[in-house]
C-alpha angles and dihedrals in degrees: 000000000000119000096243146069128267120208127198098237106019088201107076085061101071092134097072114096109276104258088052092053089043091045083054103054095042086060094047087053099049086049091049086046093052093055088051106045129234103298088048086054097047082060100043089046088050093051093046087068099045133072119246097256088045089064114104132168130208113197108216108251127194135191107243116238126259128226090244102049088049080057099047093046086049095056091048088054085050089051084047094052103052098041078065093047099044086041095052089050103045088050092042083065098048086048095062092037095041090042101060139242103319112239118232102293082053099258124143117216089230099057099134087054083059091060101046081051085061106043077049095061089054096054085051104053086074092055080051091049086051095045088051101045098245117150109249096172088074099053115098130201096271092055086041085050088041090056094041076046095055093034085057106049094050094041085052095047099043088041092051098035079054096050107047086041085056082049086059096044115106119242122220 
């Protein structure tokens, strides 16, 4: 806790010596800022500097969205999309044909080559975006975790659905 007293208006107390007004309306702000949340407190911080005529608000306004541009950023996620998949799958094959013959479990001896193979196919899938002209600066982690994701999930399923057929396979 802080030494000294917090009033609800700090104001009323003008009489107090000036750091502790100022100390006290520091504290009522920061309560007030707390309730709100922190965009709420950036403007609240903003306003406290300015005077009340200085204070302007922008509302945020943004261009609606054609028909036509939701298509065309649907088309790119599709891209997207399928870059993961076909990656995940090619290097779901290398994975089977770079990691040996499986033993009898179904275990290559390579398999950590098989997973480099993999974590391979996900960095490449950025040098794919570029060479496509896809736009990667406005990917965020959660798109990048959304196509590792993607990459992953095909490279397991053609790697393991590989490696259990071979299992079946007769041996002569």
């Amino acid at each position: 806790m802080e030494p000294f007293l917090v009033y609800n208006n700090p104001l009323e107390h003008a009489s107090l010596p000036g750091f502790f007004v100022q100390q006290c309306l520091h504290n009522h702000a920061r309560d007030k800022n707390t309730l709100y949340g922190a965009k709420s407190q950036e403007k609240r911080v903003e306003r406290a500097s300015m005077s009340e005529e200085d204070v302007i608000e922008k509302p945020v306004v943004k261009k609606p969205k054609t028909r036509e541009d939701k298509q065309v950023e649907h088309i790119v996620r599709i891209k997207r999309t399928l870059i993961a998949c076909i990656l995940g799958i090619v290097t779901g094959v290398l994975s089977f044909v770079s990691g040996g013959t499986p033993n009898a479990q179904g275990i290559q001896d390579n398999a950590l080559l098989a997973i480099m193979l993999m974590l391979a196919g996900v960095v490449l899938q950025r040098h794919i975006f570029i060479l496509l002209s896809l736009d990667t600066t406005r990917l965020g982690a959660k798109d990048w975790f959304y196509q590792g994701f993607m990459t992953f999930a095909f490279w397991f399923m053609a790697w393991t659905i590989l490696l259990t057929w071979s299992i079946g396979l007769p041996i002569h």
